[in-house]
C-alpha positions in Angstrom: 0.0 0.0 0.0 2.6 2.5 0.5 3.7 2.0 -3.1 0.6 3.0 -4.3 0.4 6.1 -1.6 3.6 7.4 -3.1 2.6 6.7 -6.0 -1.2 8.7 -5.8 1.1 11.5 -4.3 3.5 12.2 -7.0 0.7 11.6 -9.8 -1.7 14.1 -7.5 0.9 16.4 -7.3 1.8 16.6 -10.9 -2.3 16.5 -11.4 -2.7 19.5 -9.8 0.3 21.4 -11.7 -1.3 20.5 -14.2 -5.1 21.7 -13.2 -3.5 25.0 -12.3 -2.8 25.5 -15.8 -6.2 24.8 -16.2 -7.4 26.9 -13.7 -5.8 29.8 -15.2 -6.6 29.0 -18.3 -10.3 29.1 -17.1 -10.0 32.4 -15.3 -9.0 34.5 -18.2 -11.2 32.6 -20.7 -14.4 33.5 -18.9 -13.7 36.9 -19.1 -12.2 37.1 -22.6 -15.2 34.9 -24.3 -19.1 34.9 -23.4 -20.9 32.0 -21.8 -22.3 31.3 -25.6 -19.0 31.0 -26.8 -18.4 27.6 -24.5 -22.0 26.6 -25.3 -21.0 25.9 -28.4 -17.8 24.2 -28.0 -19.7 22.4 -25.8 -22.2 21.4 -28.3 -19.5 20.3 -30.7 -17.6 18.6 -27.5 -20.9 16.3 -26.9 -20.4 15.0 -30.6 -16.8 15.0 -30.0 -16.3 13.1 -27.3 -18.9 10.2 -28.7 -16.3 9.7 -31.8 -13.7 9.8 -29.2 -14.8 6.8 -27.5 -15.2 5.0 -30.6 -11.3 5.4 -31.4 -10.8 3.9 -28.0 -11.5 0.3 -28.1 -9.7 -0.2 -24.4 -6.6 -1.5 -26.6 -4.5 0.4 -23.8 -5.7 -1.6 -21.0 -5.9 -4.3 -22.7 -1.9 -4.0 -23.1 -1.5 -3.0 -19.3 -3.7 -6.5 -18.2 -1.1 -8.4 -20.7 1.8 -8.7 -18.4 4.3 -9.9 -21.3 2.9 -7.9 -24.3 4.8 -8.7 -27.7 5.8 -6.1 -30.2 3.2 -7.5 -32.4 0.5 -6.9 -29.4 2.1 -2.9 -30.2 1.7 -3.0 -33.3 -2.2 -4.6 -33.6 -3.2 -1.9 -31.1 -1.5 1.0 -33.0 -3.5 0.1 -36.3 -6.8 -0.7 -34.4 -6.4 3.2 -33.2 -5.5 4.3 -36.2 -7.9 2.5 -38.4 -10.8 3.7 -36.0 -9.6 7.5 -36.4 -10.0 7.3 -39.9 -13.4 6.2 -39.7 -14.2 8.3 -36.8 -13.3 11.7 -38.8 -14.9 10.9 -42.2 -18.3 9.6 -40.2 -18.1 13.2 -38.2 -17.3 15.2 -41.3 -20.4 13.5 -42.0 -22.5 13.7 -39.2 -21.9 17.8 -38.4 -25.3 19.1 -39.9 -27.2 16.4 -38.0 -25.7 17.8 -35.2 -26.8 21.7 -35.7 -29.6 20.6 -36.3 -30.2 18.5 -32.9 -29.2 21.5 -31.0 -30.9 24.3 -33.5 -27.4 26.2 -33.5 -25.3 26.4 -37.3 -22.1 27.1 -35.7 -21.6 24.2 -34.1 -21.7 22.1 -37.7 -18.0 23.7 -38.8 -16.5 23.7 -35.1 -17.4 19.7 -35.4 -15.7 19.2 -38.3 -12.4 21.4 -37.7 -12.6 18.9 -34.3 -12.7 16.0 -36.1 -9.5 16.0 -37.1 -8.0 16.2 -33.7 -9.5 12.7 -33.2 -7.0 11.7 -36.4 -3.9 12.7 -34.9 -4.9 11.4 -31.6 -5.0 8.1 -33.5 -1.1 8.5 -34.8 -0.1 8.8 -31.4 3.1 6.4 -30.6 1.4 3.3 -28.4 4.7 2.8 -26.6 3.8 5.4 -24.5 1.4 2.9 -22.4 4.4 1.5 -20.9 4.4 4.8 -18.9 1.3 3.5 -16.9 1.9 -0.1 -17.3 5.6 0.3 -15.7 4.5 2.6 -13.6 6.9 5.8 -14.8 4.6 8.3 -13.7 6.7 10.8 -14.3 7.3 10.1 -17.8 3.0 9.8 -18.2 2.9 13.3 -16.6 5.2 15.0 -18.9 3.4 13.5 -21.8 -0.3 15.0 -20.7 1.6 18.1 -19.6 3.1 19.2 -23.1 -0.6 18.4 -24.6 -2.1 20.4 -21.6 0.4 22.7 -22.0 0.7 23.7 -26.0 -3.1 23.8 -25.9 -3.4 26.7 -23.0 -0.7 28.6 -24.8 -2.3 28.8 -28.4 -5.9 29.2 -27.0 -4.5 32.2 -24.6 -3.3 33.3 -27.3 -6.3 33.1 -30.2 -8.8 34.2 -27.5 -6.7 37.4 -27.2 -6.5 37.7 -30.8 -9.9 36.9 -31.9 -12.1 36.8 -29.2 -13.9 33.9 -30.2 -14.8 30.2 -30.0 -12.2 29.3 -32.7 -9.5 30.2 -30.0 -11.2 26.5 -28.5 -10.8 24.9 -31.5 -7.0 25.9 -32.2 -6.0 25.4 -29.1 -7.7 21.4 -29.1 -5.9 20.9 -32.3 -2.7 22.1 -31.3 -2.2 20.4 -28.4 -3.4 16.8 -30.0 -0.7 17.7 -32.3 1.8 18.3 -29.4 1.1 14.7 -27.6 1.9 13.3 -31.0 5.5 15.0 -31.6 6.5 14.3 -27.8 5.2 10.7 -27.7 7.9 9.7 -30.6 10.5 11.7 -28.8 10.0 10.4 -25.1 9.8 6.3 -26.4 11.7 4.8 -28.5 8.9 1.9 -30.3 8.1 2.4 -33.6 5.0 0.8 -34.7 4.2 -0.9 -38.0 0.9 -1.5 -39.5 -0.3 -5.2 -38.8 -3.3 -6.7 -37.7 -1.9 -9.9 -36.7 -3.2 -10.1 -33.1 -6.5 -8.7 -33.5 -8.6 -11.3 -32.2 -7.2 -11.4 -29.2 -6.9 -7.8 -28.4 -10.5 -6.9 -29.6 -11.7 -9.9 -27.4 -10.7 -8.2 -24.0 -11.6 -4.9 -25.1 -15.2 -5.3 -27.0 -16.7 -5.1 -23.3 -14.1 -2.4 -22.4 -15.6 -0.7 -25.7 -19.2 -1.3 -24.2 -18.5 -0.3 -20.9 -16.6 3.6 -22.5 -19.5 4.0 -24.8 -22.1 3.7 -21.7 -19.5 6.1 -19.7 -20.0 8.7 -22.2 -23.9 8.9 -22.2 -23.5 8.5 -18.2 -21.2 11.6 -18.8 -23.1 13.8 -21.0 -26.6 12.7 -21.9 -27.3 15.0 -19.0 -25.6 18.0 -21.3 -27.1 17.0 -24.6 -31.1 17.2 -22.6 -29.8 20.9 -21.3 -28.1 21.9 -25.0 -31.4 20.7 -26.9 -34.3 22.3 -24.5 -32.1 25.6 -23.1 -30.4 28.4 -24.6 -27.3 28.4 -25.8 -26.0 31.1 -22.9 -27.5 28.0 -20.7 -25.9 24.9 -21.9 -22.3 27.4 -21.8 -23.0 28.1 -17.8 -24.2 24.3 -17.5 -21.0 23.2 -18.9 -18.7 24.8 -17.2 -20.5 24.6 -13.9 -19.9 20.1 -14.5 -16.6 21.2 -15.4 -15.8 23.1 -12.2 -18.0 20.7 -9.6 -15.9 17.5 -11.5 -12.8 19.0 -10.5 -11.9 18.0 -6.8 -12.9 14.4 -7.3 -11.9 14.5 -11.0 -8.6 15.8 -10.1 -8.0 13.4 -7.2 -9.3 10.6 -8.6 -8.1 10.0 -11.8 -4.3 9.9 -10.4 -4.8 7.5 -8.0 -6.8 5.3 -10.3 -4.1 5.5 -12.8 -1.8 3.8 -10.2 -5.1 1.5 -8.9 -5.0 -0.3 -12.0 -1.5 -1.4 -12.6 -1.2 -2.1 -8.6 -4.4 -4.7 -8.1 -3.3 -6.5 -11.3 -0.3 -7.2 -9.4 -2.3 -8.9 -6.7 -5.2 -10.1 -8.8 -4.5 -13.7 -8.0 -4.4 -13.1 -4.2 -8.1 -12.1 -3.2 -7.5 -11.3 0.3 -4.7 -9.3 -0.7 -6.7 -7.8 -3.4 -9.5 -6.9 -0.5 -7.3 -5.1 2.0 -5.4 -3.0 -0.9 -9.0 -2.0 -2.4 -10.3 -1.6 0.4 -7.1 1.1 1.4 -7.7 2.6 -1.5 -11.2 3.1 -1.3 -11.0 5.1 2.2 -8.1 7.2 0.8 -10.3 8.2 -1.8 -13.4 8.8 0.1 -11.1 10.4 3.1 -10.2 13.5 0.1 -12.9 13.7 -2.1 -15.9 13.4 0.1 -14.8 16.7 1.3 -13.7 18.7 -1.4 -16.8 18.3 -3.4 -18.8 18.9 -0.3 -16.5 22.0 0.5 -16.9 23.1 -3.3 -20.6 22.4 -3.3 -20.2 25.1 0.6 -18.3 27.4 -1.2 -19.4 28.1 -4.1 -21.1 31.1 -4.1 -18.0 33.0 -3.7 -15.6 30.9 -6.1 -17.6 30.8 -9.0 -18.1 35.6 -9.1 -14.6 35.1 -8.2 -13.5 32.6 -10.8 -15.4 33.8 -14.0 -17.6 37.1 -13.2 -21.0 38.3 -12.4 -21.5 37.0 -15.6 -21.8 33.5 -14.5 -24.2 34.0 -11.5 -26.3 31.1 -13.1 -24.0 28.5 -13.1 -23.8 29.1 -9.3 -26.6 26.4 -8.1 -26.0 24.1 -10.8 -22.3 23.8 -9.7 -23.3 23.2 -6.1 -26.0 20.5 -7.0 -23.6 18.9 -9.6 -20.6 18.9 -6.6 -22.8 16.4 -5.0 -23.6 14.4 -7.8 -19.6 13.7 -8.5 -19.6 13.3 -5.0 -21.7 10.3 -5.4 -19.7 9.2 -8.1 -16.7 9.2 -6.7 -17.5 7.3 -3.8 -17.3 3.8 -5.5 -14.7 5.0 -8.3 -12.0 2.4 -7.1 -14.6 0.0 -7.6 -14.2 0.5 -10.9 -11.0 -0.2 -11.5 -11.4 -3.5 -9.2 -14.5 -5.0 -11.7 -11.6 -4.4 -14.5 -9.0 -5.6 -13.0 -11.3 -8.9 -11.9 -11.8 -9.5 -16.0 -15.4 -8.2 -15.1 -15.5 -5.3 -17.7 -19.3 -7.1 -18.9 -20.7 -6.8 -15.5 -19.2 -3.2 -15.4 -20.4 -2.8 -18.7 -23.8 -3.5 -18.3 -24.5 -2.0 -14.7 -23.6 1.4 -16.5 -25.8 1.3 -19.6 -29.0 0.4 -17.0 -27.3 3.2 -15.5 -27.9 5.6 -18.6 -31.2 3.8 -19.3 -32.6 5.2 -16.1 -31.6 8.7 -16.6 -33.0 8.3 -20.5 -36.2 7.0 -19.2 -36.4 10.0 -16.6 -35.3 12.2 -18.7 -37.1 11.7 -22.3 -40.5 10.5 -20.3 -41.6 11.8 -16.7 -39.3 14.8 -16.9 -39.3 15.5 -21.0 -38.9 19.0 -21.4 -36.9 19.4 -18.0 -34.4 22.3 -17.9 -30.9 23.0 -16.7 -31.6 22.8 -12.7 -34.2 20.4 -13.0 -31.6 18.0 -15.1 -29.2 18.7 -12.7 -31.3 17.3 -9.6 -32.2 14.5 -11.9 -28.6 13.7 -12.3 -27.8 13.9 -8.7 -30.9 11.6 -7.4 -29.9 8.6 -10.4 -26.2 9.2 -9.2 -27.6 8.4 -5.4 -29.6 5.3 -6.5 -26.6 4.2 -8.4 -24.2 4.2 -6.0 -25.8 1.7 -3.5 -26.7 -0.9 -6.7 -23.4 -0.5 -7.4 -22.5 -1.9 -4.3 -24.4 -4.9 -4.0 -23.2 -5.7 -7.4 -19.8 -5.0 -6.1 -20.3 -7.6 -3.2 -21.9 -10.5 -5.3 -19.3 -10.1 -8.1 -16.2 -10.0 -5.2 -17.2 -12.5 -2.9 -14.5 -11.7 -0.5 -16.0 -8.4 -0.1 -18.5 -7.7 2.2 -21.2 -4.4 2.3 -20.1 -3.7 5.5 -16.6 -3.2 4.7 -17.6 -0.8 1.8 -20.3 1.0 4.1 -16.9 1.5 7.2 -15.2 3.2 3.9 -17.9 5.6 3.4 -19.4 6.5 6.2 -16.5 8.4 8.3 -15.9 10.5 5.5 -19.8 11.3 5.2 -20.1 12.1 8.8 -17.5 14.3 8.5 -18.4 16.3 5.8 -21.7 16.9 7.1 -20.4 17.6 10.5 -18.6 20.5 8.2 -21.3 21.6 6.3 -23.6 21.9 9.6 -20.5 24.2 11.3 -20.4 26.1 8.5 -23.8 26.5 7.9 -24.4 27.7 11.3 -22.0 30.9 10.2 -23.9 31.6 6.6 -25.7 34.8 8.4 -22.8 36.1 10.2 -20.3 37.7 7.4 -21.8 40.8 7.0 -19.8 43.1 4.8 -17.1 40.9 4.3 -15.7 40.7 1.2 -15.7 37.6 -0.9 -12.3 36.7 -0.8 -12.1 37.0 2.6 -15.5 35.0 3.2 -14.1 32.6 0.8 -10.5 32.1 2.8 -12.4 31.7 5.9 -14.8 28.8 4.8 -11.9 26.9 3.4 -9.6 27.4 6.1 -12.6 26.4 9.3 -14.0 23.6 6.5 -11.0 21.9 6.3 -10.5 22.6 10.4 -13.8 21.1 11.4 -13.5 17.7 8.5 -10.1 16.9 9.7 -11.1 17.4 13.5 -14.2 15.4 12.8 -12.2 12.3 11.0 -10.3 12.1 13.9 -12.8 12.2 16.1 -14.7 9.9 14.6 -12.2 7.0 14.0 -10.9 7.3 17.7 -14.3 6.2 18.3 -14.4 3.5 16.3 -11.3 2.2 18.3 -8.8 3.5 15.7 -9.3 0.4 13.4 -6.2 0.0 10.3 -7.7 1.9 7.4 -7.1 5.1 5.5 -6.8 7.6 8.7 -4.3 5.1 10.2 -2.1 4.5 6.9 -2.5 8.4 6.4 -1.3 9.2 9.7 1.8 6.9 9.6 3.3 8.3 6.8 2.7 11.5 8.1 4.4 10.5 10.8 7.4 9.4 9.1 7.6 12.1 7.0 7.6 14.7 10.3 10.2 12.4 11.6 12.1 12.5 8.7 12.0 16.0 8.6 13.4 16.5 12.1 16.5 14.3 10.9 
C-alpha cells in the first residue's frame, strides 16, 4: 500500500500542476469569451467526445492487463487506433449538420468538423507510451499530458486574445493533440508498424471495455445533450462549465490515483484477500479526500464561481453546487471500478452502467421531457444516489471476499464528516456581514478543512482507531515529520 500512496502522491501532485494551468486558463477565458462561446464548443464537444470513444476500443488496457505484451501486441493496437480514427473523422465530417440541427445552433456544424481532425492525430499517437502507466513511470505519463495540456493553453491564450472567439477553443484542441503526438515519438523509443496480426485477441478483451466507455459517455453527458437541446445556448455554456468546475476535486484526485489502482491490483489479482485489503485502502483514501472537497466546493461556491469567471456567470452558481454532490456520489465507488476491471469483469461493469444511462433516458425523455438546466441537474444527482448503493451490492456479489459492510466503514467516516462540516459552516452563513468575498471565501476553506479533519479524527478514535485510510495516512505522516526533524 505505501507504493501505491507514493505513487497517488506524486501523480496528485503533478495533477494539480497541471489543473492549475487549467485553472488559469479558465480564469482568463471566462472573461475574454461569453458564456455562448463555451456553449457551443460544448455542443460540438458532446459530438466530439462520442467519436472519441469509438477510437478507443480499451486496446491500452488491454496492453497493461497483458503482463508480457509482444511487439506484435504494439503493433495490432496501433493500427486498431488508427484505423478507428479514420473512420471516426470521415463519419463526423459526416455527421456535423445532423448535429446543428439537434441542437438548433449552425455554428456548431464547422466547429465539429475542424474537431474531427483532432480525433485523427490522436490516433497516430506512438502506443509505446502505455508502458508509462503499465511500468508505472509516472513521471514520464505526466510530462506527456503536460506538453498536450500545456501547447493547448498557450495557443488558446493566445487566439482568444487575438480573436475573441470560440475558434480560440478549437486551435487550441488541435494544437495540443498535435503536441502529444511530436512528444510521444521523442519520449519512447517503439516504432510501430501497421499489422493486424493479433487482432482477435486484443478486440476480445476490449469489445466489453468498448461497451463499458460508450455507456460512460452517455453517463457523462446525456445530462448535457437534454440541457443543450431544451435551453439556450448562454444556458448549456453556464451548465457546462459549472460540470466542469464541480468535477474537478474528485476528477482531479481521482483520476491519479486510479491511474496507479489499475497497474497495482493487477499485481495482486491472484491473491483475493490481498486484493480486499489494498482496495479496500484505496477506497478510504479516496473517500477520506474527495468526500470533502466536493462537499467544500458544493459550501463554497457562491463565492468561487463571481470570483472565478464574473458576475456573468451568476447562473452557473446552483447548478455547480447540486452537480458537486452528484460527483460526489460518483466518486465514492470510483475504485470499484477499476477492481471489476481488473477482476476480467468489464461485462458486469459494462452493463450495470448502460441500466445506469437507461434510467436517466427513461427519466429524462419521459416523466421529466422538457426538463431544464436545474431540473436536469437534480435529476442527475438523485440517479447518481440510487446508483451508488446498486453498485454496491453488485460489487459484493461479483467479489465474494467483499462484504457491504466493509464498503459502508469506507464511506461513512468520511460522510459524517463532511456533514459535521457543512452543519458548522452553515451555522455561520448569516454572520459575514460586509465581508468581502475573498475573505469569506478564505475563511470557509480554512474552518471547512478545520472542522473535517477534526471530525475524521474524532470519529475514527471512536471506532477504536481500526487499520484503514486515517491510520495509513497518519503513519506516513508520521514518518515524513520524523524524517523532517532528521
Amino acid at each position: 500500500m505505501s507504493g501505491i500512496l507514493r505513487g497517488t502522491l506524486f501523480t496528485v501532485a503533478m495533477r494539480w500542476t497541471d489543473r492549475l494551468i487549467g485553472f488559469i486558463s479558465t480564469l482568463v477565458l471566462a472573461r475574454l469569451l461569453l458564456p455562448q462561446d463555451f456553449g457551443i464548443i460544448a455542443m460540438a464537444s458532446l459530438v466530439i467526445s462520442l467519436a472519441d470513444l469509438l477510437l478507443d476500443l480499451g486496446v491500452h488496457a488491454t496492453l497493461i492487463q497483458n503482463q508480457q505484451p509482444t511487439q506484435a501486441d504494439f503493433n495490432t493496437a496501433w493500427t486498431l487506433g488508427l484505423l478507428q480514427a479514420l473512420t471516426v473523422a470521415l463519419v463526423l465530417q459526416l455527421c456535423a449538420p445532423l448535429a446543428a440541427q439537434y441542437f438548433h445552433e449552425p455554428r456548431v456544424q464547422p466547429v465539429v468538423q475542424v474537431l474531427a481532425l483532432s480525433l485523427l492525430l490522436g490516433g497516430l499517437e506512438n502506443i509505446g507510451v502505455v508502458n508509462f502507466q503499465k511500468d508505472m513511470h509516472f513521471g514520464q505519463d505526466f510530462a506527456l499530458l503536460f506538453c498536450k495540456r500545456f501547447t493547448a493553453l498557450l495557443v488558446t491564450l493566445l487566439c482568444a486574445w487575438l480573436l475573441r472567439s470560440y475558434w480560440a477553443l478549437v486551435m487550441g484542441t488541435l494544437c495540443g493533440r498535435l503536441a502529444g503526438v511530436v512528444c510521444s515519438y521523442a519520449m519512447h523509443p517503439m516504432r510501430a508498424r501497421l499489422s493486424l496480426a493479433r487482432w482477435r485477441e486484443i478486440l476480445g478483451v476490449s469489445k466489453w471495455l468498448l461497451a463499458r466507455t460508450s455507456a460512460c459517455y452517455f453517463e457523462g453527458q446525456l445530462h448535457r445533450a437534454v440541457v443543450g437541446r431544451n435551453d439556450s445556448t448562454a444556458v448549456m455554456g453556464a451548465y457546462t462549465m459549472a460540470g466542469d468546475i464541480s468535477s474537478m476535486p474528485s476528477t482531479e484526485l481521482l483520476m491519479p490515483i486510479n491511474r496507479v489502482l489499475f497497474p497495482a491490483f493487477v499485481q495482486v489479482k491472484h491473491r483475493p484477500e490481498e486484493l480486499k485489503r489494498v482496495f479496500l485502502q484505496a477506497q478510504g483514501l479516496q473517500c477520506l479526500v474527495a468526500i470533502p472537497a466536493s462537499a467544500g466546493l458544493a459550501l463554497v461556491a457562491p463565492q468561487v464561481v463571481p470570483l472565478m469567471l464574473g458576475p456573468q456567470w451568476a447562473m452557473a452558481i446552483p447548478l455547480v453546487q447540486i452537480l458537486a454532490i452528484a460527483c460526489l456520489a460518483n466518486a465514492v465507488l470510483s475504485s470499484a471500478t477499476c477492481l471489476l476491471i481488473t477482476l476480467e469483469r468489464v461485462k458486469v461493469l459494462a452493463l450495470f452502467t448502460w441500466a445506469q444511462v437507461a434510467l436517466f433516458a427513461g427519466l429524462a425523455f419521459g416523466l421529466f421531457a422538457g426538463a431544464h438546466a436545474l431540473q436536469v441537474a437534480w435529476l442527475r444527482l438523485a440517479v447518481s444516489l440510487v446508483s451508488d448503493l446498486a453498485f454496491m451490492a453488485v460489487l459484493v456479489h461479483v467479489f465474494k471476499p467483499l462484504r457491504m459492510a466493509d464498503l459502508l466503514r469506507g464511506v461513512l467516516r468520511p460522510v459524517l464528516a463532511a456533514l459535521g462540516m457543512a452543519a458548522g459552516l452553515q451555522l455561520l452563513e448569516g454572520h459575514w456581514g460586509q465581508t468581502s468575498a475573498p475573505a469569506v471565501l478564505a475563511t470557509k476553506v480554512l474552518l471547512g478543512a478545520a472542522l473535517y479533519s477534526a471530525a475524521v479524527l474524532l470519529l475514527w478514535l471512536a471506532a477504536g482507531q481500526p487499520e484503514g485510510a486515517e491510520s495509513t495516512l497518519l503513519g506516513h505522516l508520521k514518518a515524513a515529520h520524523k524524517t523532517a526533524l532528521n
